[in-house]
mmCIF file of the N, C-alpha and C atoms, coordinates in Angstrom:
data_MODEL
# 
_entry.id   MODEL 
# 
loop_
_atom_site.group_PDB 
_atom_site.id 
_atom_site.type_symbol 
_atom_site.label_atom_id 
_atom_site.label_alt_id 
_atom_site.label_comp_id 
_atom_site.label_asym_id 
_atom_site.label_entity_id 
_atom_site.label_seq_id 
_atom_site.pdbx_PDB_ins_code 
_atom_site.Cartn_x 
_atom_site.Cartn_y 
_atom_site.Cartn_z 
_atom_site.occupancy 
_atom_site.B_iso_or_equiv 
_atom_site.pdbx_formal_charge 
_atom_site.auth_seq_id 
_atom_site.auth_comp_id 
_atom_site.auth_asym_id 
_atom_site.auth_atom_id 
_atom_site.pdbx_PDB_model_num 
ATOM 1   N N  . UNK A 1 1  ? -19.351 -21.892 34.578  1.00 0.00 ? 1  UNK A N  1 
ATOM 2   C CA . UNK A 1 1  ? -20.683 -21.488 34.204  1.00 0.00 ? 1  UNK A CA 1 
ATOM 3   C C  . UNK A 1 1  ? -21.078 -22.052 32.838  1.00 0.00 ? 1  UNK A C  1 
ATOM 4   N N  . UNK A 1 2  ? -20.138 -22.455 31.867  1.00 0.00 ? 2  UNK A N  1 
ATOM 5   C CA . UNK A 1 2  ? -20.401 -22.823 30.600  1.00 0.00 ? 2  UNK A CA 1 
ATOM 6   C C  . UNK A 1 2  ? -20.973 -24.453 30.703  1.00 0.00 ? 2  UNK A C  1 
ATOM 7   N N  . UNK A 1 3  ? -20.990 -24.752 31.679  1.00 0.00 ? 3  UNK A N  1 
ATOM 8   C CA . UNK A 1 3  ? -21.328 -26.356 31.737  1.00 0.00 ? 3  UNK A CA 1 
ATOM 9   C C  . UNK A 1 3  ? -22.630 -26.466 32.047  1.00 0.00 ? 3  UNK A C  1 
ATOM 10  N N  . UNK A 1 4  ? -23.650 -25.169 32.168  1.00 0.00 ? 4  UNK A N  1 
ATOM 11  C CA . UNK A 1 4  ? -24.917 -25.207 31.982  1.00 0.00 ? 4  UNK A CA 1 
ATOM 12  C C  . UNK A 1 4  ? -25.378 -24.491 30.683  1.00 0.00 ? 4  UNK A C  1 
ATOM 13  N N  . UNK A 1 5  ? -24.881 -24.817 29.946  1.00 0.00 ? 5  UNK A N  1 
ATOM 14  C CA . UNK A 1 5  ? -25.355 -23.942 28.523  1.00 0.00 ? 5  UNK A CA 1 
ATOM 15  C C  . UNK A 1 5  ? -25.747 -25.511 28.218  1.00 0.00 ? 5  UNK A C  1 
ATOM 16  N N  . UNK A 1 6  ? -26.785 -24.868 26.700  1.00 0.00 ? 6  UNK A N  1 
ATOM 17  C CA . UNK A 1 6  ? -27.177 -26.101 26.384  1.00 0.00 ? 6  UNK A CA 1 
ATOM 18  C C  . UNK A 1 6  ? -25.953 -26.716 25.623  1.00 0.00 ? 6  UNK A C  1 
ATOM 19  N N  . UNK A 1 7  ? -26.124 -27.801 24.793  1.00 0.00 ? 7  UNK A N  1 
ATOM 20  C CA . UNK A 1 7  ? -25.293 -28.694 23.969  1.00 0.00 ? 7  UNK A CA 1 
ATOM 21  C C  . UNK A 1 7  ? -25.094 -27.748 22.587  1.00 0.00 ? 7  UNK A C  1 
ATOM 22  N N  . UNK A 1 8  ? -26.380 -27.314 21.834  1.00 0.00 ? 8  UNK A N  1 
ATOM 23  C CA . UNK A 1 8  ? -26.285 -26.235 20.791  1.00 0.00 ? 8  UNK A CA 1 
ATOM 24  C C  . UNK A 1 8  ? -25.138 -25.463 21.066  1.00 0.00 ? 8  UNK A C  1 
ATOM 25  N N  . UNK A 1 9  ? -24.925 -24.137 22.282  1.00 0.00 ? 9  UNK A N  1 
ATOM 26  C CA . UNK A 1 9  ? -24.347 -23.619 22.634  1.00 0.00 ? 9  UNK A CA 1 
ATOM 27  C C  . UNK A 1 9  ? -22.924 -23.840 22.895  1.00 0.00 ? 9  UNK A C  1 
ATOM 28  N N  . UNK A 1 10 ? -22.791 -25.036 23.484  1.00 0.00 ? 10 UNK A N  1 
ATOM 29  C CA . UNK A 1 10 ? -21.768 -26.143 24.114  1.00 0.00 ? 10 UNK A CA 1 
ATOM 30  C C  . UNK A 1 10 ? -20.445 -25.800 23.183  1.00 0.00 ? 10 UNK A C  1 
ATOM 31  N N  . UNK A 1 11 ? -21.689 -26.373 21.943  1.00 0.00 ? 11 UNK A N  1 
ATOM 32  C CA . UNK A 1 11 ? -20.595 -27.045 20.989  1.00 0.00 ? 11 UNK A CA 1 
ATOM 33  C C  . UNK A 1 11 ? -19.612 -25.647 20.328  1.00 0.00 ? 11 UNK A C  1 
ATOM 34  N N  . UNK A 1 12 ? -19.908 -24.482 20.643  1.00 0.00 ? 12 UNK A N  1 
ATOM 35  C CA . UNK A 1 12 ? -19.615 -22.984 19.785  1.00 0.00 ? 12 UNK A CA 1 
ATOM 36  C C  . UNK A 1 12 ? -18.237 -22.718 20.482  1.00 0.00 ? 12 UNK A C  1 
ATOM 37  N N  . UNK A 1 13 ? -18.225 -23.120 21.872  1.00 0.00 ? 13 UNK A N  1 
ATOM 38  C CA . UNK A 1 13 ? -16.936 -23.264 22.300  1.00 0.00 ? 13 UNK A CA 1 
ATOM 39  C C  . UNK A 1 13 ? -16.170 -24.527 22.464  1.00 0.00 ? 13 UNK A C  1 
ATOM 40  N N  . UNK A 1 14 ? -16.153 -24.892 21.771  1.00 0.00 ? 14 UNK A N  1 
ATOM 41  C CA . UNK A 1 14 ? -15.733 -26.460 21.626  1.00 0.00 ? 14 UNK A CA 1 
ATOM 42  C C  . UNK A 1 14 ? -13.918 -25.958 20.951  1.00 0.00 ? 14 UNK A C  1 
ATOM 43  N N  . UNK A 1 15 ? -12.893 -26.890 21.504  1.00 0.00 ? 15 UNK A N  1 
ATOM 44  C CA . UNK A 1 15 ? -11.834 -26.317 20.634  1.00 0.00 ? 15 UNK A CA 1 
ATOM 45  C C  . UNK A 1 15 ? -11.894 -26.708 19.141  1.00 0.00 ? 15 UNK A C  1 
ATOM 46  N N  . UNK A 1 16 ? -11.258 -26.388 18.345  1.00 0.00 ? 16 UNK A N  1 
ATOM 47  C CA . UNK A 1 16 ? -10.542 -26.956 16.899  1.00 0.00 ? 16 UNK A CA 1 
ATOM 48  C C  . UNK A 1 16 ? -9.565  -27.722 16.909  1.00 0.00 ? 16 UNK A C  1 
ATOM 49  N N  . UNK A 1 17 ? -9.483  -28.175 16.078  1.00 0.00 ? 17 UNK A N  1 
ATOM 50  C CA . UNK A 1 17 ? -8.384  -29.247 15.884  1.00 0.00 ? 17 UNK A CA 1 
ATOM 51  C C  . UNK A 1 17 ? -7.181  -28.371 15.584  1.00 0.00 ? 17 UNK A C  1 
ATOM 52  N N  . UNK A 1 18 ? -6.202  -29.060 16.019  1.00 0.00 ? 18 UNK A N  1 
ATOM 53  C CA . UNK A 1 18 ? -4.928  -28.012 15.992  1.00 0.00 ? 18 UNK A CA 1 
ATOM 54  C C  . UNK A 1 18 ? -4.467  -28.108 14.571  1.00 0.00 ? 18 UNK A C  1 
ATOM 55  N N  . UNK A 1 19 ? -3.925  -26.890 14.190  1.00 0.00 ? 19 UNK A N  1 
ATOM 56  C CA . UNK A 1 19 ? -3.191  -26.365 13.062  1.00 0.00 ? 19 UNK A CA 1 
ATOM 57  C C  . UNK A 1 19 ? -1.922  -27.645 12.362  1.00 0.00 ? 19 UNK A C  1 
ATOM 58  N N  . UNK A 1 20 ? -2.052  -27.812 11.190  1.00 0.00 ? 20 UNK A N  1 
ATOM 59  C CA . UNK A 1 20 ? -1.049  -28.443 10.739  1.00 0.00 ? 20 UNK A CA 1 
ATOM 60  C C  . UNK A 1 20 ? -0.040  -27.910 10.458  1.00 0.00 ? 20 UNK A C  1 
ATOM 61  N N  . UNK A 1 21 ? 1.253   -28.810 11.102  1.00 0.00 ? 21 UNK A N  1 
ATOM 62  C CA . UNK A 1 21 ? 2.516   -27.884 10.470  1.00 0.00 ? 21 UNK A CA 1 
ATOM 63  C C  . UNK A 1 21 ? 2.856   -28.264 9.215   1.00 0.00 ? 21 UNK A C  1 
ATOM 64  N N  . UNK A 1 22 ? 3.541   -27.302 8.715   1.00 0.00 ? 22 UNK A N  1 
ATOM 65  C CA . UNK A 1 22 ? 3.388   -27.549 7.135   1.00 0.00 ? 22 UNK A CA 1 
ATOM 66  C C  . UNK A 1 22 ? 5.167   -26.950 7.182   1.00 0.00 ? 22 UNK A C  1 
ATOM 67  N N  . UNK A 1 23 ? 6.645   -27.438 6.427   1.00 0.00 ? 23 UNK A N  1 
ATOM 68  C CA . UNK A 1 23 ? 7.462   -26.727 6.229   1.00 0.00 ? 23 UNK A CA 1 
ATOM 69  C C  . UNK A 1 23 ? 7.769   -26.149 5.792   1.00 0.00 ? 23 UNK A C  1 
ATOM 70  N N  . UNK A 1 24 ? 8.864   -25.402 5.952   1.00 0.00 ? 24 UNK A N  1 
ATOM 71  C CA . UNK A 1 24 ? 8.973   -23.722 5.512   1.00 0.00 ? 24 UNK A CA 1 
ATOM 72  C C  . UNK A 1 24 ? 9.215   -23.833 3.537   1.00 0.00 ? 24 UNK A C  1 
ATOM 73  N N  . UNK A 1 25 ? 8.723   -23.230 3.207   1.00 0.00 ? 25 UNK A N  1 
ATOM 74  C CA . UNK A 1 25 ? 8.849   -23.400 1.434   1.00 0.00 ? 25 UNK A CA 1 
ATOM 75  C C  . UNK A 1 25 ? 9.854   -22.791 0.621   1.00 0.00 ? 25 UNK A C  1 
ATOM 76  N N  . UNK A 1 26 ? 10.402  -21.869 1.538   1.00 0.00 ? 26 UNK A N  1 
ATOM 77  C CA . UNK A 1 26 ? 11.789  -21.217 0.955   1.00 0.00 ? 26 UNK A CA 1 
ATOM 78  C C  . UNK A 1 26 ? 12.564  -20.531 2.254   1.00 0.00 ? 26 UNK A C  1 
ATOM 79  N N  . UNK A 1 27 ? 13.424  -20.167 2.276   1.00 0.00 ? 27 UNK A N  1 
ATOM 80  C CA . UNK A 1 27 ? 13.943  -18.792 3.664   1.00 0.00 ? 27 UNK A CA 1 
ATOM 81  C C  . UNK A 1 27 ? 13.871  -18.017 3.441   1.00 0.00 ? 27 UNK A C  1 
ATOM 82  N N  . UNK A 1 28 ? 13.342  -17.160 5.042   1.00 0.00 ? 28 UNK A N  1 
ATOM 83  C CA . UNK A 1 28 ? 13.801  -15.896 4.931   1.00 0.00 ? 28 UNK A CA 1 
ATOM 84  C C  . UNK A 1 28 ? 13.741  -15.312 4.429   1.00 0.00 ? 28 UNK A C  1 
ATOM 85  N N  . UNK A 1 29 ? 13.650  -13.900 4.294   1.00 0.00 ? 29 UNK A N  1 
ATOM 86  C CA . UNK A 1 29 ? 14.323  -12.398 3.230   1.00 0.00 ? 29 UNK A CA 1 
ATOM 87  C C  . UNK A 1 29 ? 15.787  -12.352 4.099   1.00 0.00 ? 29 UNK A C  1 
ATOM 88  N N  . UNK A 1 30 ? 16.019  -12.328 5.395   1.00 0.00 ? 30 UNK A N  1 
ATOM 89  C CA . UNK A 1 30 ? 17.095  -12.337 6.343   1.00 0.00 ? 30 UNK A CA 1 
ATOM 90  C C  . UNK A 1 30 ? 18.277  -13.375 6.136   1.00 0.00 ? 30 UNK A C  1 
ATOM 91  N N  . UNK A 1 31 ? 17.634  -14.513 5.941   1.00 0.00 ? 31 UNK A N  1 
ATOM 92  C CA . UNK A 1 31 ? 18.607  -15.952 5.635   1.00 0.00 ? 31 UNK A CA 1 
ATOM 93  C C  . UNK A 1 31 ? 18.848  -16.023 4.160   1.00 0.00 ? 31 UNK A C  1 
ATOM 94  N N  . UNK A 1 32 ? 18.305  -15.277 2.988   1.00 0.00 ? 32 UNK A N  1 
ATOM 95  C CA . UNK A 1 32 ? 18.512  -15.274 1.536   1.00 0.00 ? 32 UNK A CA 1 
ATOM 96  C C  . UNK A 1 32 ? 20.131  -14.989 1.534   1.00 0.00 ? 32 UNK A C  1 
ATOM 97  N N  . UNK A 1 33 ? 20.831  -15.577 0.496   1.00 0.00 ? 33 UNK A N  1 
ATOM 98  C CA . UNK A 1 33 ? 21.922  -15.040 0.080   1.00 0.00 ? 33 UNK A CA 1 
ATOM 99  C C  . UNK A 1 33 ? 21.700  -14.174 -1.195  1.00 0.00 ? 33 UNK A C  1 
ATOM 100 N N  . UNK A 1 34 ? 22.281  -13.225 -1.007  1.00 0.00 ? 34 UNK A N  1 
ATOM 101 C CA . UNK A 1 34 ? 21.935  -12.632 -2.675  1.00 0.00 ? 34 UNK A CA 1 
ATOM 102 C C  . UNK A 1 34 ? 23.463  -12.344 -3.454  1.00 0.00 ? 34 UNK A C  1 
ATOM 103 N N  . UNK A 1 35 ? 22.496  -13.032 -4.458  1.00 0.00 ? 35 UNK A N  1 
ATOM 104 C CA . UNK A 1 35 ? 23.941  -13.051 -5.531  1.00 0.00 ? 35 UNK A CA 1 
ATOM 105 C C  . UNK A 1 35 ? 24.632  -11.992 -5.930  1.00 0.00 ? 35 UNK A C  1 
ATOM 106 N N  . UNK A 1 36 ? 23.855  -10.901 -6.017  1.00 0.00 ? 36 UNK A N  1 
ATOM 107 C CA . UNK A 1 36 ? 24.563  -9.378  -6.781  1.00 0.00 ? 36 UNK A CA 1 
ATOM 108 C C  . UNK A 1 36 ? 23.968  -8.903  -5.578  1.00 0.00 ? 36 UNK A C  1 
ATOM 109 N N  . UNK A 1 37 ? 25.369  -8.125  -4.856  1.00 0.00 ? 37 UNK A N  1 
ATOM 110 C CA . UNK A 1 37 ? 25.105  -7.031  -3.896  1.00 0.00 ? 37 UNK A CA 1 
ATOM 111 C C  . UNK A 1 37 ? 24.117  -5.561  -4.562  1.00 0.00 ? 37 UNK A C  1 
ATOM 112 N N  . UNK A 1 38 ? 23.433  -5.298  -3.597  1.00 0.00 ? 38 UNK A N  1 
ATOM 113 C CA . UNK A 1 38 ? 22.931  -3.901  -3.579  1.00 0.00 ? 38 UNK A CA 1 
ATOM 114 C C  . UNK A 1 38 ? 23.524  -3.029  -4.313  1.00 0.00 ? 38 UNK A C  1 
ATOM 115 N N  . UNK A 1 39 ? 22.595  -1.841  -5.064  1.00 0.00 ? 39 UNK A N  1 
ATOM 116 C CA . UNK A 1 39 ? 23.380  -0.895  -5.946  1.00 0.00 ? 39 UNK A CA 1 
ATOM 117 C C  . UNK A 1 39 ? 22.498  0.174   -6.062  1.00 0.00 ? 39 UNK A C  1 
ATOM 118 N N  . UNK A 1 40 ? 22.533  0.924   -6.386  1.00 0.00 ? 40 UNK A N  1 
ATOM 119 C CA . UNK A 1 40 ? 21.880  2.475   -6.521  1.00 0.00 ? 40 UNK A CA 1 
ATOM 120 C C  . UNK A 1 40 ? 20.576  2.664   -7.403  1.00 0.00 ? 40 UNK A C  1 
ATOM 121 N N  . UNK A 1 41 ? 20.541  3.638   -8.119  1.00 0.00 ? 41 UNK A N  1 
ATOM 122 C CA . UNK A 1 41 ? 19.507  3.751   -9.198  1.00 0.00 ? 41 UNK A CA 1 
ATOM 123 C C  . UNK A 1 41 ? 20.607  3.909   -10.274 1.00 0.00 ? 41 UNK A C  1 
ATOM 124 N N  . UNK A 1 42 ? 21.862  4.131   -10.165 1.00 0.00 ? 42 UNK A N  1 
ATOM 125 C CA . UNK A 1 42 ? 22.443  4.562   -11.193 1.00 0.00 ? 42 UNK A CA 1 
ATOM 126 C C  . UNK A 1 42 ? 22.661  3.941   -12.517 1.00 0.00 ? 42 UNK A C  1 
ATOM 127 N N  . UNK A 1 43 ? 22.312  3.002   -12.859 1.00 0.00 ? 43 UNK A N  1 
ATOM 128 C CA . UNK A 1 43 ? 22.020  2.106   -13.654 1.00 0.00 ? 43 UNK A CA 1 
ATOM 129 C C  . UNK A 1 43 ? 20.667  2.157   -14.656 1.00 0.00 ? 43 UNK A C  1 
ATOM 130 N N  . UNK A 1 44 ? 19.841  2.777   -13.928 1.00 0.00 ? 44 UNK A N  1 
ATOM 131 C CA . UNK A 1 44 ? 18.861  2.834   -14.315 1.00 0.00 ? 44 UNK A CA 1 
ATOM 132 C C  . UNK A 1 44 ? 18.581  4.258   -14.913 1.00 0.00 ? 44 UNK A C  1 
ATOM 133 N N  . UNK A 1 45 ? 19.140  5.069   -14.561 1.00 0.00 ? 45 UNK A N  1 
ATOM 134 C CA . UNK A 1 45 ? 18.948  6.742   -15.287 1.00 0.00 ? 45 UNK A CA 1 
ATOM 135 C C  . UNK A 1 45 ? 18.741  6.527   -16.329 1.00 0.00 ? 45 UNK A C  1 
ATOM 136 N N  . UNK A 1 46 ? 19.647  6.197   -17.861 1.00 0.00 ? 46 UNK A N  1 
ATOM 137 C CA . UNK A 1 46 ? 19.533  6.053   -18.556 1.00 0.00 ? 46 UNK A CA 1 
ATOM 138 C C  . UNK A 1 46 ? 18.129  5.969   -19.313 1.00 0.00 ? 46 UNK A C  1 
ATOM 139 N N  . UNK A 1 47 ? 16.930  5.240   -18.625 1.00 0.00 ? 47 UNK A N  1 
ATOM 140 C CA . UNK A 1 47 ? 15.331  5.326   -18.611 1.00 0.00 ? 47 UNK A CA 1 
ATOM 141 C C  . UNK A 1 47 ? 14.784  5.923   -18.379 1.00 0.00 ? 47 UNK A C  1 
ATOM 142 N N  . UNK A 1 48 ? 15.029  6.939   -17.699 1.00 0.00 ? 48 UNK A N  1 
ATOM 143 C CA . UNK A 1 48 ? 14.299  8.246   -17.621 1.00 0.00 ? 48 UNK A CA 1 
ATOM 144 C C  . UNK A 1 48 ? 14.138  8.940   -18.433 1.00 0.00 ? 48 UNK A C  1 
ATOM 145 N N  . UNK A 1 49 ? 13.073  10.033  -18.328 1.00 0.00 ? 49 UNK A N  1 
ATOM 146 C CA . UNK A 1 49 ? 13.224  10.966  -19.519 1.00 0.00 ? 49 UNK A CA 1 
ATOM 147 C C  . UNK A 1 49 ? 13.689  12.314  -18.922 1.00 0.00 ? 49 UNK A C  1 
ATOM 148 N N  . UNK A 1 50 ? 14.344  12.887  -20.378 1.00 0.00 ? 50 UNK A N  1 
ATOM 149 C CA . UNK A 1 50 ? 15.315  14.023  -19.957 1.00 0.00 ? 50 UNK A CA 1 
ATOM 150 C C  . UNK A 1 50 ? 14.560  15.236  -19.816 1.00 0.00 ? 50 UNK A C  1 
ATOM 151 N N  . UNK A 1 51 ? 14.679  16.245  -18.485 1.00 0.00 ? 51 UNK A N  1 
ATOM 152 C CA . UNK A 1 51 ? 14.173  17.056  -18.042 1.00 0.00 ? 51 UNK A CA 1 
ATOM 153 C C  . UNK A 1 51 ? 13.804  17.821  -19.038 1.00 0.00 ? 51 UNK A C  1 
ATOM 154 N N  . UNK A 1 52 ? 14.732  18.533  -20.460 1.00 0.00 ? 52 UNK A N  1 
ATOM 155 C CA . UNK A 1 52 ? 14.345  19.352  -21.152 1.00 0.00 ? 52 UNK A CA 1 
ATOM 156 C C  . UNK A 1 52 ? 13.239  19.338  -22.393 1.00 0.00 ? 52 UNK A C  1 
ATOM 157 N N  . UNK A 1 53 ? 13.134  17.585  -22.659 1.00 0.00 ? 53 UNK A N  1 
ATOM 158 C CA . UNK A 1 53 ? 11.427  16.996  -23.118 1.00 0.00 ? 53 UNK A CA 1 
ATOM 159 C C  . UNK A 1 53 ? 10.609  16.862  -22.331 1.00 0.00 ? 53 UNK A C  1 
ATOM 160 N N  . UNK A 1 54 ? 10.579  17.121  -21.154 1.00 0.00 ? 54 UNK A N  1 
ATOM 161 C CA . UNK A 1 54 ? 9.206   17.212  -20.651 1.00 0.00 ? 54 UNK A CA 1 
ATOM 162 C C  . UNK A 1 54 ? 8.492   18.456  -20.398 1.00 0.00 ? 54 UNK A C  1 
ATOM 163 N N  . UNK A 1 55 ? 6.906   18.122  -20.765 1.00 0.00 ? 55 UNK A N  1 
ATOM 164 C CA . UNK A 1 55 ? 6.334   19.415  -21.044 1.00 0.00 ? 55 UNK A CA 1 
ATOM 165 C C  . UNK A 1 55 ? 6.328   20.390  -19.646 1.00 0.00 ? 55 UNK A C  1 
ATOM 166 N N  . UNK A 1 56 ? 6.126   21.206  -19.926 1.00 0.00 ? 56 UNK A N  1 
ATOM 167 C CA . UNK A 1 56 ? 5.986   22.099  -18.933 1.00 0.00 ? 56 UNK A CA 1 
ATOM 168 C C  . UNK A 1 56 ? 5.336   21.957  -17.612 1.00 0.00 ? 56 UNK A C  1 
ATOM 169 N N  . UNK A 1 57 ? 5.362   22.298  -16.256 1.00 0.00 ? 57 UNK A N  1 
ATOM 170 C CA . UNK A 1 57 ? 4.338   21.852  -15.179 1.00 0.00 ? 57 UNK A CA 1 
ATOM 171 C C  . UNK A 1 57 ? 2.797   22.563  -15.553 1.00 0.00 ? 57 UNK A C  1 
ATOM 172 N N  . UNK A 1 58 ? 1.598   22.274  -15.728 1.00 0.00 ? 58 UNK A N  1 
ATOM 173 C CA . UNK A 1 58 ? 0.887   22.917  -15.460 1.00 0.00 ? 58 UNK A CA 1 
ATOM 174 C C  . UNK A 1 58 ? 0.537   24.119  -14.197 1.00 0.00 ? 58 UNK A C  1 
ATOM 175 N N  . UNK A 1 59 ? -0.473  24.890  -13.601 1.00 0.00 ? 59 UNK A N  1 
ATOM 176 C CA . UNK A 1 59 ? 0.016   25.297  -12.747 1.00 0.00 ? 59 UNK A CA 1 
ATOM 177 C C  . UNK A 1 59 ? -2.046  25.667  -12.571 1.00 0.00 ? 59 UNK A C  1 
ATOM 178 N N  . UNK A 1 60 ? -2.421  24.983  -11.264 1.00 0.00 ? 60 UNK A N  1 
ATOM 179 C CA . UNK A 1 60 ? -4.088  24.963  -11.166 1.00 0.00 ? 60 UNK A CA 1 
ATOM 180 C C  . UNK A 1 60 ? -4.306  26.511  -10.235 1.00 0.00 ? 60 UNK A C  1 
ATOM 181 N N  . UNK A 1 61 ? -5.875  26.863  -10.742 1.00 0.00 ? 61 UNK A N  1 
ATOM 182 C CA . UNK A 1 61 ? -6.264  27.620  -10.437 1.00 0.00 ? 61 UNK A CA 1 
ATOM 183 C C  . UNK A 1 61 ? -6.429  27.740  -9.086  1.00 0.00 ? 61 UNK A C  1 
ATOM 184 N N  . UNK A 1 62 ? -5.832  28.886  -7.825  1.00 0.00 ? 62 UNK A N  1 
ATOM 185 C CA . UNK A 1 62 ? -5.770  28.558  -6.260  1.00 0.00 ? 62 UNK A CA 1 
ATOM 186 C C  . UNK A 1 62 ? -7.028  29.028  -6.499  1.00 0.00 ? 62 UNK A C  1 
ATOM 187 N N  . UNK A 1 63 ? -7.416  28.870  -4.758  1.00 0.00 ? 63 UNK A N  1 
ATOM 188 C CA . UNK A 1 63 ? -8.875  29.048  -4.131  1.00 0.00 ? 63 UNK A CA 1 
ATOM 189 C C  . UNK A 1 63 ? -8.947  30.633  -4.138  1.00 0.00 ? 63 UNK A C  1 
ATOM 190 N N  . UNK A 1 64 ? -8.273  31.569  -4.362  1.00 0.00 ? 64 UNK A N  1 
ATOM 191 C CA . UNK A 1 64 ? -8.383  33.356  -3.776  1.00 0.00 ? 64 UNK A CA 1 
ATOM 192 C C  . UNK A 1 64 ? -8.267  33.525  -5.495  1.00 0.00 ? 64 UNK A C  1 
ATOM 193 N N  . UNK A 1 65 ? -7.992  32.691  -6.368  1.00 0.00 ? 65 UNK A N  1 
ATOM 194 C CA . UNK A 1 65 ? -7.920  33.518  -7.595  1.00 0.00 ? 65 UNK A CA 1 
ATOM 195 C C  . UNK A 1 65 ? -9.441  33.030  -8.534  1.00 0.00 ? 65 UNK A C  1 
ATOM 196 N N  . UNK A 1 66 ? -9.697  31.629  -8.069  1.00 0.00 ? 66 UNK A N  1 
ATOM 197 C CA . UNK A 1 66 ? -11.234 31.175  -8.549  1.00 0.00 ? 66 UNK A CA 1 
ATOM 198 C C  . UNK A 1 66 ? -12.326 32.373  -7.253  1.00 0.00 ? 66 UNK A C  1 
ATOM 199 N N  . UNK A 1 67 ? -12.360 32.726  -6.505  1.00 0.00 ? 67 UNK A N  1 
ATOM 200 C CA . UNK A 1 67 ? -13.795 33.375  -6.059  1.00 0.00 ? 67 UNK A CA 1 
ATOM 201 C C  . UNK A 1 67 ? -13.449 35.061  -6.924  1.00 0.00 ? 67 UNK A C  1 
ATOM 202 N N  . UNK A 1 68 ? -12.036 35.114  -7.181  1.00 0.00 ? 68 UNK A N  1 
ATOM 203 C CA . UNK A 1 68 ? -11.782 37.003  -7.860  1.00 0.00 ? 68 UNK A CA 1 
ATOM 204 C C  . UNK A 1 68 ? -12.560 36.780  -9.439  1.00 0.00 ? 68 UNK A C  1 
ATOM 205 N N  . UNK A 1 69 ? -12.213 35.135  -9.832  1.00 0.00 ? 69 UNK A N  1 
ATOM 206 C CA . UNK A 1 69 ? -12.871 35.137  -11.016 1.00 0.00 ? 69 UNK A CA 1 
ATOM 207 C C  . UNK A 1 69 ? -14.234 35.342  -11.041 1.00 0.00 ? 69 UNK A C  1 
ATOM 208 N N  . UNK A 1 70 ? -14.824 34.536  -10.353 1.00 0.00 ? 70 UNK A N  1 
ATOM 209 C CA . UNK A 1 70 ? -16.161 34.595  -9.935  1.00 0.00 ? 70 UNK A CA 1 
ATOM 210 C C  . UNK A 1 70 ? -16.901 35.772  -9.728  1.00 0.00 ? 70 UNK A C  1 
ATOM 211 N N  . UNK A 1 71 ? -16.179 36.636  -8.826  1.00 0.00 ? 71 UNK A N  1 
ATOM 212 C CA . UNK A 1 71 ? -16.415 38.003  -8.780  1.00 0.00 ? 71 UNK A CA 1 
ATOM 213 C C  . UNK A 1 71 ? -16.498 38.707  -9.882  1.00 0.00 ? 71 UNK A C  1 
ATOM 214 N N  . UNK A 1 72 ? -15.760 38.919  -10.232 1.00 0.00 ? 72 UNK A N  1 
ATOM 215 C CA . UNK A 1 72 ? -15.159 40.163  -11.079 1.00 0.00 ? 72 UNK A CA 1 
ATOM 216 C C  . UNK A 1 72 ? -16.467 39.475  -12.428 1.00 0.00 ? 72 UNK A C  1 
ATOM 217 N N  . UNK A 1 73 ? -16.670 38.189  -12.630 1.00 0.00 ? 73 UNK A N  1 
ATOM 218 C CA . UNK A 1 73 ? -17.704 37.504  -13.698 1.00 0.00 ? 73 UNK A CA 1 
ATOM 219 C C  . UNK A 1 73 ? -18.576 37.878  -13.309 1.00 0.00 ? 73 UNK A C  1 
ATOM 220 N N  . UNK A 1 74 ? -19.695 37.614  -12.180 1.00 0.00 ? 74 UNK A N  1 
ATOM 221 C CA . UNK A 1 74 ? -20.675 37.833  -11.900 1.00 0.00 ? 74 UNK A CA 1 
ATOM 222 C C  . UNK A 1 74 ? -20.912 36.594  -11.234 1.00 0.00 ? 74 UNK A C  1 
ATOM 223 N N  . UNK A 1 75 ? -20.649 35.449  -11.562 1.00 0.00 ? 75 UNK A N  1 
ATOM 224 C CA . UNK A 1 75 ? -21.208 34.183  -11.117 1.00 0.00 ? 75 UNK A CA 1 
ATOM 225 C C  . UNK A 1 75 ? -21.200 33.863  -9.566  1.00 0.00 ? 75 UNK A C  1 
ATOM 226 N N  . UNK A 1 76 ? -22.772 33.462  -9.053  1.00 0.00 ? 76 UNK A N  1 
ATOM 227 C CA . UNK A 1 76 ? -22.446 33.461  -7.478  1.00 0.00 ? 76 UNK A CA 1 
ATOM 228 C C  . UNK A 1 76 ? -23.153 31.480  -7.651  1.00 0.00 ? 76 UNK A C  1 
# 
């Protein structure tokens, strides 16, 4: 059926020129060798900061204790 479309039309399904292959630029994550095996976080603790300097958690106002405020204020 496409061989009665006009030429305008024609051309919209026309193929593309095929894709260039281009070679691979490095390997893999799978084919990588890695020099230093896998290791933990344990190395890294040291950067953290220590639980007993950090400030306190805040702690936000729930939804049943903002409408008692509201209430008990007046504010509607």
């Amino acid at each position: 059926m496409t061989q009665f479309l006009p030429p305008n039309l024609l051309a919209l399904f026309a193929p593309r020129d095929p894709i260039p292959f281009l070679s691979q630029l490095e390997k893999l994550p799978h084919e990588k060798h890695h020099n230093q095996p896998y290791s933990g976080i344990a190395p890294f603790i040291r950067h953290f900061e220590d639980p007993r300097d950090a400030p306190p958690p805040t702690r936000a106002e729930t939804r049943d204790e903002r409408l008692e405020r509201k209430v008990s204020s007046g504010d509607f």
